[in-house]
Wavefront OBJ file of the C-alpha trace (Angstrom):
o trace
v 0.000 0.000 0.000
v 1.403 3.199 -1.016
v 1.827 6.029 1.598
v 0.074 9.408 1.299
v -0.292 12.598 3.144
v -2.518 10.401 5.890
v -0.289 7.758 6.827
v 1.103 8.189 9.885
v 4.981 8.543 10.842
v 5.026 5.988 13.458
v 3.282 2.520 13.281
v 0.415 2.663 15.408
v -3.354 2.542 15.946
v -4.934 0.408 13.265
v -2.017 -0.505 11.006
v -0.370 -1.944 14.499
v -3.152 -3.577 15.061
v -3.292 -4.842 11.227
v 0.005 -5.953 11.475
v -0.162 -7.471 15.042
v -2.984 -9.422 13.988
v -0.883 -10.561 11.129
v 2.238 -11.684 13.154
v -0.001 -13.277 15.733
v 1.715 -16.229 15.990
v 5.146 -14.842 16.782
v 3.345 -12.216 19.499
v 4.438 -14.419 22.670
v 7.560 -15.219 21.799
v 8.348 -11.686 20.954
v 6.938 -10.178 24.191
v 8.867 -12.273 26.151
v 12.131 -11.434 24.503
v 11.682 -7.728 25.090
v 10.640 -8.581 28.949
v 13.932 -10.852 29.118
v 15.591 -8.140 27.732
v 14.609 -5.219 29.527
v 15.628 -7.525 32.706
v 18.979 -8.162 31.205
v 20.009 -4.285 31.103
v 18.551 -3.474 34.340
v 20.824 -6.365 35.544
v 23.511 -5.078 34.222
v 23.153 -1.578 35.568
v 22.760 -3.116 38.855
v 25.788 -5.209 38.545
v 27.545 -2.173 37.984
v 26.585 -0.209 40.471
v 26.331 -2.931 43.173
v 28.169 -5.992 42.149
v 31.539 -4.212 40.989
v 33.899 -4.341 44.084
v 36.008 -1.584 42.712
v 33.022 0.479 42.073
v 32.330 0.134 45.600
v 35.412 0.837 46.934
v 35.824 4.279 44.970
v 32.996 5.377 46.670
v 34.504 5.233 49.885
v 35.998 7.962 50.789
v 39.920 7.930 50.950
v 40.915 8.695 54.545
v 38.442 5.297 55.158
v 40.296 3.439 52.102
v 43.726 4.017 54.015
v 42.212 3.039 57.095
v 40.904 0.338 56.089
v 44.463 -0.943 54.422
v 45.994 -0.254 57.639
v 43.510 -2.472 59.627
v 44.104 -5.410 56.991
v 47.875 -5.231 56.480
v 48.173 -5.209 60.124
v 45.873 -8.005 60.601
v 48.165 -10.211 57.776
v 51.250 -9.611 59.987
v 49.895 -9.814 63.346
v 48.245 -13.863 62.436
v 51.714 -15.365 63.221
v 52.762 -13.483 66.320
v 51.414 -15.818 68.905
v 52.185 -19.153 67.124
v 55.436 -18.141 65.923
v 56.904 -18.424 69.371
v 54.780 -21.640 70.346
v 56.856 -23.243 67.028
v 59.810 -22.102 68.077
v 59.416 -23.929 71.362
v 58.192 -27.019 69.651
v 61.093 -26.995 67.577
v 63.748 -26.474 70.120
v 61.869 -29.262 72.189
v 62.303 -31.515 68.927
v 66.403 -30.378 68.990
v 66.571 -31.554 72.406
v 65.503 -34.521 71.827
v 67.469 -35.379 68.980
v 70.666 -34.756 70.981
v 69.212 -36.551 74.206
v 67.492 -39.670 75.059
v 63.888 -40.041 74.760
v 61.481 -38.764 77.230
v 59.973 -41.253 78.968
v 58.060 -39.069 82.234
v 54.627 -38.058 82.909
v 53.685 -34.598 81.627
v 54.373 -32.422 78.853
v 57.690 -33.952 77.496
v 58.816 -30.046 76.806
v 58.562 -28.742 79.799
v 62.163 -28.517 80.853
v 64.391 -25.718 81.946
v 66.367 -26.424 78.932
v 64.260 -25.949 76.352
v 62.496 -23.029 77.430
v 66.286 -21.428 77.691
v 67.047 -22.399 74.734
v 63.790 -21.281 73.159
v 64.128 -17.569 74.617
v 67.856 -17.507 73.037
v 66.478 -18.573 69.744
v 63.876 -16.456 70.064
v 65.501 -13.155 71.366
v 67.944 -13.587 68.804
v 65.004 -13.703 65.834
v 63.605 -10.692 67.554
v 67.348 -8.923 67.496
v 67.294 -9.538 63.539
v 64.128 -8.724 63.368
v 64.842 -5.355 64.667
v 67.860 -4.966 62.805
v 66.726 -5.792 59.314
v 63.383 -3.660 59.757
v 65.888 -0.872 60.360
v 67.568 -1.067 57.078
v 63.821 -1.543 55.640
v 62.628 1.746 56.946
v 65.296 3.204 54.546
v 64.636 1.397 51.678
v 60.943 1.770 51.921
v 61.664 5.828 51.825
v 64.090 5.124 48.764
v 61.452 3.009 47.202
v 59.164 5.422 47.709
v 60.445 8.421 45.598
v 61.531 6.270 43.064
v 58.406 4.357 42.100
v 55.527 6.290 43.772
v 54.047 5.357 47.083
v 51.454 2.573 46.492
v 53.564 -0.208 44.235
v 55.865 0.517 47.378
v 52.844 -0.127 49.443
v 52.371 -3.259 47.588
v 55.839 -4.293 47.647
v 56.029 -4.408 51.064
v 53.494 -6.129 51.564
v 53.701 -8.754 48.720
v 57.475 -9.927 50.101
v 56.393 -10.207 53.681
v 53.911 -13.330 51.769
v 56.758 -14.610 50.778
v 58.669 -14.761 54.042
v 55.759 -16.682 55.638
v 55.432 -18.811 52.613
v 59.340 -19.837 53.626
v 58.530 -19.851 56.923
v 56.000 -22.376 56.331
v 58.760 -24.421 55.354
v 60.257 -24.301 58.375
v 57.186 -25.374 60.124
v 56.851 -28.841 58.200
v 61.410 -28.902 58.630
v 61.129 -28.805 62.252
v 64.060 -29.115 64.679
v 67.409 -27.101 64.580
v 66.793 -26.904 60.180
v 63.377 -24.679 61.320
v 64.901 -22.298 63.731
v 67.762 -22.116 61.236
v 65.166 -21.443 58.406
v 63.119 -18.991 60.671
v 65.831 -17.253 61.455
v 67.105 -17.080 57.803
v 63.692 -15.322 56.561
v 64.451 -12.334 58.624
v 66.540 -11.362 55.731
v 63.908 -11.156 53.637
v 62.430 -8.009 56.002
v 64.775 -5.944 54.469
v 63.036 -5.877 51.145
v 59.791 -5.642 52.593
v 58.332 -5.781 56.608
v 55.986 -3.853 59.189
v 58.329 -1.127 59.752
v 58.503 0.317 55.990
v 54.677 -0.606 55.752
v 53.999 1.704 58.606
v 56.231 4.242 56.847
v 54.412 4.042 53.591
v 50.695 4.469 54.718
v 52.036 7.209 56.870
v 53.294 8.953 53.908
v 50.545 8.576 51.804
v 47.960 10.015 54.491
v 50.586 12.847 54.888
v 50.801 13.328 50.697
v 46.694 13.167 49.768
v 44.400 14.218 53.014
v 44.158 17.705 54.013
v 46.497 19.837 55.734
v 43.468 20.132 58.887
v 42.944 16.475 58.666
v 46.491 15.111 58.883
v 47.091 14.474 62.488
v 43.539 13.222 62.951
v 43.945 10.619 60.683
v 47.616 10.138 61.644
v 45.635 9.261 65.197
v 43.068 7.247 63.797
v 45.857 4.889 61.199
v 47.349 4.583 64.648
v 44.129 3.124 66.166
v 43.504 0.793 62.953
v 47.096 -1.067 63.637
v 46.610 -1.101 67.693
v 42.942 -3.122 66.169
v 44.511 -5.012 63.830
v 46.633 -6.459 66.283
v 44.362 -7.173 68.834
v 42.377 -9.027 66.130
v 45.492 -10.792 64.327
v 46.702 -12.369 67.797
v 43.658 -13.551 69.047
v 42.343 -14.858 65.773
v 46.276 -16.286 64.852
v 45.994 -18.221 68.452
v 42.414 -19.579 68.054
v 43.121 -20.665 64.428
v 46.795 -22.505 65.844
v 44.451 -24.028 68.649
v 41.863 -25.295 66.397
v 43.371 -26.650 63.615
v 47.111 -27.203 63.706
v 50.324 -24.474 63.931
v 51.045 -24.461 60.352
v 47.374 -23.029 59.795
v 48.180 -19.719 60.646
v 51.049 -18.972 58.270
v 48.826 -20.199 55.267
v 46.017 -17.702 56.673
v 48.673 -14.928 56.519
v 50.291 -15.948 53.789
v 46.425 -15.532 51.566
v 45.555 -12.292 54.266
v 48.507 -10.834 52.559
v 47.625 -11.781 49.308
v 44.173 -10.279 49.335
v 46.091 -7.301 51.235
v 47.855 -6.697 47.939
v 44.974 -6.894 45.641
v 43.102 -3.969 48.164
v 46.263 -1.500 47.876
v 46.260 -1.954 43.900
v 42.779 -1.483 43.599
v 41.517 0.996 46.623
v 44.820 3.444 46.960
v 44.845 6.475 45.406
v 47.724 7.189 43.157
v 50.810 9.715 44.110
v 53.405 10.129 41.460
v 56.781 10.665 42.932
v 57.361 13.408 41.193
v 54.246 15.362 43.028
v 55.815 14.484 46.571
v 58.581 16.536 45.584
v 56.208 19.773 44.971
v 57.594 19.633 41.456
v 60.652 20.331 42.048
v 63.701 17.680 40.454
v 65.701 16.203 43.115
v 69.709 17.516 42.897
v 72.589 15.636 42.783
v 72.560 15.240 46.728
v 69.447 12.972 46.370
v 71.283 10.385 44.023
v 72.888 6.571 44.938
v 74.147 6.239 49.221
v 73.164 9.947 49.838
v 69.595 9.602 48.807
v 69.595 6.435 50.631
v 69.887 8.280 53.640
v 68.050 11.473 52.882
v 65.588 11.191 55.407
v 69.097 11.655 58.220
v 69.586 14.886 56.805
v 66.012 16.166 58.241
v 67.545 15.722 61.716
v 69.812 18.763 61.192
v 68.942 22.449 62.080
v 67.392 24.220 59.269
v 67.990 27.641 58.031
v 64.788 30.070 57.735
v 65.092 33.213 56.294
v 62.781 36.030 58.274
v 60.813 38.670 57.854
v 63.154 41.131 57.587
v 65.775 39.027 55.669
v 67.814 37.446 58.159
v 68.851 33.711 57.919
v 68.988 32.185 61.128
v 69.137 28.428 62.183
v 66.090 26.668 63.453
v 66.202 23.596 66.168
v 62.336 22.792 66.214
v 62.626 19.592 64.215
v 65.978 18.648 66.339
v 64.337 19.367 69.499
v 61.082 17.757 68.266
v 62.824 14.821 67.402
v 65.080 14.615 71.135
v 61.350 14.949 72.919
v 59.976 11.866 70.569
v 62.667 9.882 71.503
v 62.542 10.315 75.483
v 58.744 9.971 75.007
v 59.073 6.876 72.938
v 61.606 5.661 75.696
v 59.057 6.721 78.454
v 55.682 5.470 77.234
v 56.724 2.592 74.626
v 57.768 0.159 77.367
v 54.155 0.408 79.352
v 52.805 -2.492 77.492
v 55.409 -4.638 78.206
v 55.980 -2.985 81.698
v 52.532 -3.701 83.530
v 52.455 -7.484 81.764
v 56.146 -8.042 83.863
v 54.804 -6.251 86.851
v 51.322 -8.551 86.834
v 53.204 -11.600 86.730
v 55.857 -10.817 88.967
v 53.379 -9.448 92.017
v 50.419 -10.934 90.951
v 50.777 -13.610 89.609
v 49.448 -13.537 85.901
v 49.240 -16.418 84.353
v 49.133 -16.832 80.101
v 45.875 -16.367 79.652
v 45.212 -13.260 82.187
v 48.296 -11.736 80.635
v 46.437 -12.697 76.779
v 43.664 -10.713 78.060
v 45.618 -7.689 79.474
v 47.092 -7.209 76.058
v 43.981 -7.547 74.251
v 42.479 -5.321 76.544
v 45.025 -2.443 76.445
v 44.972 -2.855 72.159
v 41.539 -2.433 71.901
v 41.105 0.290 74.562
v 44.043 1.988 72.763
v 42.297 1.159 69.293
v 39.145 2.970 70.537
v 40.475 6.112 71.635
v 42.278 6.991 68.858
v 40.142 5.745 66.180
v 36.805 7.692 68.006
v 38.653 10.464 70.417
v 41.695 11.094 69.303
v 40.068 13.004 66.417
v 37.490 14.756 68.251
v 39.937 15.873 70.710
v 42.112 17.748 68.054
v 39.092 18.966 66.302
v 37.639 20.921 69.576
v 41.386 22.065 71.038
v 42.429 23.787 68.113
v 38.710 25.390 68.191
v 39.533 26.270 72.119
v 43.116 26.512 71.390
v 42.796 29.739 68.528
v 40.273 31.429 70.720
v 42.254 31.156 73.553
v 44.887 32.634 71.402
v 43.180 35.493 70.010
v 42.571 36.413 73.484
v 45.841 36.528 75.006
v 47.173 38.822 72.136
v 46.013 41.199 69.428
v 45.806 39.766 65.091
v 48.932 41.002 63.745
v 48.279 43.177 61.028
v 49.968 43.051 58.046
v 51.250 45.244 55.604
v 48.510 45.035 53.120
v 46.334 45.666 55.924
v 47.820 48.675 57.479
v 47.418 50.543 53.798
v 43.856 49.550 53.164
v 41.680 48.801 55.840
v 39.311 47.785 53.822
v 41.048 44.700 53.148
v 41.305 43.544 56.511
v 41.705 39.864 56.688
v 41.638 39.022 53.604
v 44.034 36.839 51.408
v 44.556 39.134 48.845
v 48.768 38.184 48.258
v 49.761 34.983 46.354
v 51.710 33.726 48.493
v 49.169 34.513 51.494
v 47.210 31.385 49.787
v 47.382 27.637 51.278
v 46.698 26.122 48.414
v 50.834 24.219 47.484
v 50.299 22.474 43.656
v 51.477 18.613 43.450
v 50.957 17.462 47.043
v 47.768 15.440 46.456
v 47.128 12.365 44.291
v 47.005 12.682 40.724
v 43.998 10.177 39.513
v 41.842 11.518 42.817
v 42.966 15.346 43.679
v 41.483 16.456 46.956
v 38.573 19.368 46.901
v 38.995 20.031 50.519
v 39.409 24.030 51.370
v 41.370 23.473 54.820
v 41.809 26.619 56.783
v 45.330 28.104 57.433
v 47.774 25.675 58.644
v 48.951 27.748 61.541
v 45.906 27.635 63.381
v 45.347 23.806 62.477
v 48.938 23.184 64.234
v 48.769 25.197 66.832
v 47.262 22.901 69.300
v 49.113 19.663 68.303
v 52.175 20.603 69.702
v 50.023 21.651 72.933
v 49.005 18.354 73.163
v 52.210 16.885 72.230
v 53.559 17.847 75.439
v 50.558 17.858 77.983
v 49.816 14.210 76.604
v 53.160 13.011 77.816
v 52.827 14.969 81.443
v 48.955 12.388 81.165
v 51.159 9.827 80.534
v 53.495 9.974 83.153
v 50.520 10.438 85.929
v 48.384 7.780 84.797
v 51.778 5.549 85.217
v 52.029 6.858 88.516
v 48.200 5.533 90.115
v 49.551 2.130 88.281
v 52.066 1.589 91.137
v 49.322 2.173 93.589
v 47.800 -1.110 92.215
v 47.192 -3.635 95.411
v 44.755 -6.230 93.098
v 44.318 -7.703 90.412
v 41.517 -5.836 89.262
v 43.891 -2.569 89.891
v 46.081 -3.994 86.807
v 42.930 -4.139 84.436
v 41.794 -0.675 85.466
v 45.376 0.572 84.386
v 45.496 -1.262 81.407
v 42.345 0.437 80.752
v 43.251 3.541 81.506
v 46.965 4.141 79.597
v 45.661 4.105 76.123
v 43.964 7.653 76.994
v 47.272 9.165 77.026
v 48.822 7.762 73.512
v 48.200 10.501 71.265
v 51.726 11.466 71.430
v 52.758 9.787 68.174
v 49.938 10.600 65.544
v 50.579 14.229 67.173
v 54.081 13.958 66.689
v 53.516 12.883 62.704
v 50.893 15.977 62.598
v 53.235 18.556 64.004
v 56.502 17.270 61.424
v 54.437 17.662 58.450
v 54.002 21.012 58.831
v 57.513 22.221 60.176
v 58.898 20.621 57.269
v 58.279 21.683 53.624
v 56.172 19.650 51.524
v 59.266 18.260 49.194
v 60.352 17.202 52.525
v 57.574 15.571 54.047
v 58.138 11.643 53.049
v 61.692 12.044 54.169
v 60.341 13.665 57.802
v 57.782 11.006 58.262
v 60.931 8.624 57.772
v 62.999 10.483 59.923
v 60.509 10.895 62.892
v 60.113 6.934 62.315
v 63.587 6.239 62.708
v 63.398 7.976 66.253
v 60.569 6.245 67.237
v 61.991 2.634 66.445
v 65.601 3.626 68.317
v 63.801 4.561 71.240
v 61.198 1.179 71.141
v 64.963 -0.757 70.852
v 66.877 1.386 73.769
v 63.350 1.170 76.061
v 63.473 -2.367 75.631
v 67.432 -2.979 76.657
v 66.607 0.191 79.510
v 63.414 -0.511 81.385
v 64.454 -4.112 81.116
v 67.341 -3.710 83.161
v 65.524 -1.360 85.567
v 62.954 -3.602 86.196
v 65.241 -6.580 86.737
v 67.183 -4.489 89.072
v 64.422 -3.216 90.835
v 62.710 -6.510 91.336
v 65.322 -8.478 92.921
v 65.007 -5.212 95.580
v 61.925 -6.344 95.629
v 60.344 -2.843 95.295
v 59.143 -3.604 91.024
v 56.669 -0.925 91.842
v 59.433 2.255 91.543
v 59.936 0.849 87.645
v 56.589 3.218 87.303
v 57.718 6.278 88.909
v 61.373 6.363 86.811
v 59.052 5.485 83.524
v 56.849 8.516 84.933
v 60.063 10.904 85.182
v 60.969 10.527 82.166
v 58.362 11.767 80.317
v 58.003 14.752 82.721
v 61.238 15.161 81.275
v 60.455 14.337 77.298
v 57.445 17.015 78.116
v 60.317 19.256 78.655
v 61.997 19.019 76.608
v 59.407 19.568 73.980
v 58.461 22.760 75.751
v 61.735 24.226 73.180
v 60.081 22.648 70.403
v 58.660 25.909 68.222
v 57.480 26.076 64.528
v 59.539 28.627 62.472
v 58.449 32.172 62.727
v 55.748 33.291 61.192
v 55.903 34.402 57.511
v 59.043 32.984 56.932
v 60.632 31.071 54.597
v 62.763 27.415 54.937
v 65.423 27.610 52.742
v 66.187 23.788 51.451
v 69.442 22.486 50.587
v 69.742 23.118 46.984
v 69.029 26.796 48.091
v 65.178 26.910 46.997
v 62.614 28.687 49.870
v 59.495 27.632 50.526
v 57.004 29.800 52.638
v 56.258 28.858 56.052
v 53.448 29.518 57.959
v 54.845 28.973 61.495
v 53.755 30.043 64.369
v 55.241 33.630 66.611
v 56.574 31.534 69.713
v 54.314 31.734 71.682
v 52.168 28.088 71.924
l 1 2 3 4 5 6 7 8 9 10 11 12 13 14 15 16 17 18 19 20 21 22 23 24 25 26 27 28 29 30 31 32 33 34 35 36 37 38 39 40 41 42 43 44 45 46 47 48 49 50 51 52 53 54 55 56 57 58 59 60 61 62 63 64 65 66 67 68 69 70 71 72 73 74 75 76 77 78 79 80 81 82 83 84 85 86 87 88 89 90 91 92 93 94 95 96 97 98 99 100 101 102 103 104 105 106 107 108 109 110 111 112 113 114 115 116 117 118 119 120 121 122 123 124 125 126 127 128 129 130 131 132 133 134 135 136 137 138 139 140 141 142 143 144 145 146 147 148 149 150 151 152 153 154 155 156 157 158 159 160 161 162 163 164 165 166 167 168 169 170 171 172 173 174 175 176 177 178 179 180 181 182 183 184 185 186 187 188 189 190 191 192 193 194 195 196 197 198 199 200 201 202 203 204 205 206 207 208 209 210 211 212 213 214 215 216 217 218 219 220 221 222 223 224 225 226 227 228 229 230 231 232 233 234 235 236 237 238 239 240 241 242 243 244 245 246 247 248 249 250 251 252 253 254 255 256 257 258 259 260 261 262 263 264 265 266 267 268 269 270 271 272 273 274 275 276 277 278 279 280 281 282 283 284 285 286 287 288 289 290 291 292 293 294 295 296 297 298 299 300 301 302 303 304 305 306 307 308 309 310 311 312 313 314 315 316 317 318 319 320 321 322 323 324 325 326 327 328 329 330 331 332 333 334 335 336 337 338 339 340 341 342 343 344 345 346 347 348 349 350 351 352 353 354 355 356 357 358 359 360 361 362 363 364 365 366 367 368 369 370 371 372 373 374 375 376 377 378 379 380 381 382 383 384 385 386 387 388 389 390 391 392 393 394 395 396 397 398 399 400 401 402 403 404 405 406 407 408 409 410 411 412 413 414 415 416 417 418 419 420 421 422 423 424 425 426 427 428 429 430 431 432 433 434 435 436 437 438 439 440 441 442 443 444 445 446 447 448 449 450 451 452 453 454 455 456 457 458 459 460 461 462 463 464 465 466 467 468 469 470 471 472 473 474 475 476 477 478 479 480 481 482 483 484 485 486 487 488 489 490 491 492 493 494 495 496 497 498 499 500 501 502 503 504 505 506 507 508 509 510 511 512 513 514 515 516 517 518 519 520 521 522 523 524 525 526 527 528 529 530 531 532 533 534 535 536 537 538 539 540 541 542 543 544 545 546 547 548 549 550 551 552 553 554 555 556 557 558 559 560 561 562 563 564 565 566 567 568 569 570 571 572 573 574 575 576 577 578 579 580 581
């Protein structure tokens, strides 16, 4: 039929129905592809939206992506604690044997004075290599680092720790002297990759892509995610030995860390190295041994140019770093301190002293993860009013000449707004206010959280029962913001260029003074026990952070308006403070 003037342009009315009463017998078929169809696409849509893990985890924001790596990678490492030392036992117990006849008592068959000597030589020596190795590793993490970006660093240090345990489980089915020997052995492998440069890398990466008035928060919080992810990792690594053999837990970490890897590929954002150095090409001084060891060369007094021109040196990052270390020496050993002190006056057994732990992690977990942050966020508030109370807003010169202008940013380099510090592929649209007043009140609660510190260790030497030593262990996590604090107030007295390498350098201190606690307290305690007065080990741990408060009293950001002049002679504005915190 040809078409005229009064056919319509779209099929419908009676021609449909003509033709639908033509194709009649096809009608079912065809509705029922369109309705499977239609189902299909709305599948799919859902699928995408819903189904797609890495949809999902881009929608998260990024300070709970980091977070959430911390509390996983942590969890991988912290399986094997618990049975790693039960193996070594059984293994030394099998060396025994195989130089000595067989056991032919009542009992448990280990339970000798030999083998649990020999077990805490084995062991202490593991832990010595341990410490040594993760040294080195917390300097080639930072290398790695500028070189290939932080997250395939991320994932490199976690990826080789898999392989360690995957040795390791070797050494569980050798058994005997050819175990501890191959234990021992995979400490080596830490230097490639291990908890210390881990720790370093997340720290960097919260310090490159959240916001200036966010930092130490989160610093406090990825503090709170590893205190949980231990307290999870040993209890669960125990339960899982327990239930179904001592080799179990190594494969559990060994696939924890797997999956680990996967999460940093997929949910970290991505930080070029070339952004962490504000744009700006490393000199000659950053190349081979020398940019090994960049991060030493943050320790040293830098030179700020004033105001007014004059270069003068500035200690705050020295002096920051001396108060770290005597509060790492102070507070670092309190774990370990009240566990020694509960055994040795009340007698703790293993499973009181299991409980302890888990009870100071999680405690410890819970205030920084939910008031650590809050804490910052209303002392700065009371901190700047209290402030702007005590003196007069210095006016500057823009401001003298036009009042009308009168706190405004109206100068380039008035703005806080540095290019290249935040990830490429997700850049940050935060508008954080001016760093001075964010900082202001960290290093005010730097120091008045150590002087918490030392009296809370104090009323634990006035313990008389058992329930005393839970109430302490309780009660000491409320004073641990000093770290994530520290972290917050090194970010900003350092330029941005230089903020990977600070973060590295501040970690150093910290893991000098966890080794020197350890060899110090240790002694004191010993000492003080067979004087049988244990009880004064709290009052010298007290004094020193009084003293490590201090200290940090020195501790000042560079004057205000500023300028840090770097190494290869470039400046960078600082926004420090006037000296008076």
């Amino acid at each position: 039929m040809a078409a005229d003037e009064t056919t319509p342009l779209l099929p419908n009315g009676t021609v449909d129905a003509n033709n639908s009463q033509s194709s009649s017998p096809n009608t079912d078929s065809e509705i029922a592809n369109t309705i499977e169809n239609h189902h299909d696409v709305n599948n799919n849509k859902k699928s995408q939206w819903t189904l797609n893990p890495l949809t999902l985890l881009t929608r998260l924001h990024v300070e709970t992506r980091i977070l959430l790596a911390a509390f996983l990678i942590t969890t991988s490492f912290s399986f094997t604690q618990v049975p790693i030392f039960y193996v070594f036992y059984l293994m030394e117990c099998d060396d025994f044997y195989t130089r000595h006849p067989p056991y032919t008592g009542t009992g448990d068959r280990c339970s000798r004075n030999e083998i649990a000597a020999g077990t805490a030589t084995d062991f202490s020596f593991l832990a010595m290599s341990t410490t040594i190795c993760g040294t080195v590793n917390l300097f080639f993490a930072g290398w790695l680092v500028k070189k290939i970006g932080p997250r395939l660093a991320l994932m490199a240090q976690v990826l080789v720790p898999a392989i360690r345990v995957l040795t390791q489980i070797l050494g569980v089915l050798a058994g005997g002297r050819s175990g501890i020997v191959i234990f021992q052995a995979t400490q080596l492998i830490t230097v490639l990759g291990g908890p210390v440069g881990y720790i370093l890398i997340i720290n960097i990466i919260v310090g490159e892509v959240v916001s200036p008035a966010r930092r130490t928060p989160v610093f406090g919080m990825l503090q709170g995610c590893f205190m949980l992810g231990q307290a999870v990792g040993y209890l669960t690594g125990g339960m899982i030995g327990d239930a179904w053999g001592i080799r179990r837990p190594f494969e559990v970490a060994f696939v924890a860390f797997l999956i680990s890897t996967v999460y940093v590929q997929l949910a970290l954002p991505y930080v070029s190295p070339e952004s962490m150095s504000g744009g700006k090409k490393t000199g000659p001084q950053a190349k081979g041994i020398a940019g090994f060891f960049a991060p030493l060369k943050v320790l040293a007094p830098q030179r700020v140019r004033l105001g007014s021109g004059k270069t003068v040196k500035h200690m705050g990052v020295l002096i920051l770093c001396t108060g770290v270390f005597l509060g790492v020496l102070a507070t670092d050993f309190a774990a370990m301190l009240i566990q020694m002190y509960a055994t040795a006056v009340f007698e703790f057994h293993q499973s009181d002293n299991g409980w302890l732990m888990s009870e100071f992690a999680m405690m410890r977990a819970v205030f920084l993860i939910v008031l650590f942050p809050r804490i910052i966020s209303y002392g700065r508030k009371w901190y700047a009013k209290r402030q702007s109370q005590r003196r007069p807003r210095r006016e500057s010169i823009s401001d003298a000449r036009d009042p009308a202008t009168q706190g405004l940013l109206i100068q380039p380099e008035q703005l806080e707004a540095p290019m290249g510090t935040h990830a490429e592929e997700e850049p940050m649209m935060t508008q954080p206010p001016t760093e001075t007043e964010d900082t202001h009140f960290d290093l005010f609660f730097l120091r008045w959280s150590l002087v918490a510190d030392g009296l809370l260790t104090c009323c634990t030497a006035l313990a008389t029962k058992k329930w005393h030593i839970y109430l302490a262990a309780a009660m000491l996590p409320f004073a641990s913001g000093t770290a994530p604090a520290a972290k917050g107030v090194m970010t900003e007295m350092c330029s941005p260029s230089q903020r990977a390498d600070a973060l590295n350098a501040l970690t150093l201190v910290e893991n000098i003074g966890r080794l020197a606690t350890q060899g110090f307290f240790g002694f004191v305690f010993a000492a003080l026990a067979e004087a049988g007065k244990p009880h004064l080990t709290f009052y010298c741990n007290a004094i020193l952070a009084m003293i490590a408060a201090s200290v940090l009293i020195f501790s000042r950001f560079p004057p205000n308006g500023s300028e840090l002049i770097e190494a290869d002679g470039a400046e960078e504005h600082v926004n420090g403070t006037s000296g008076s915190e």
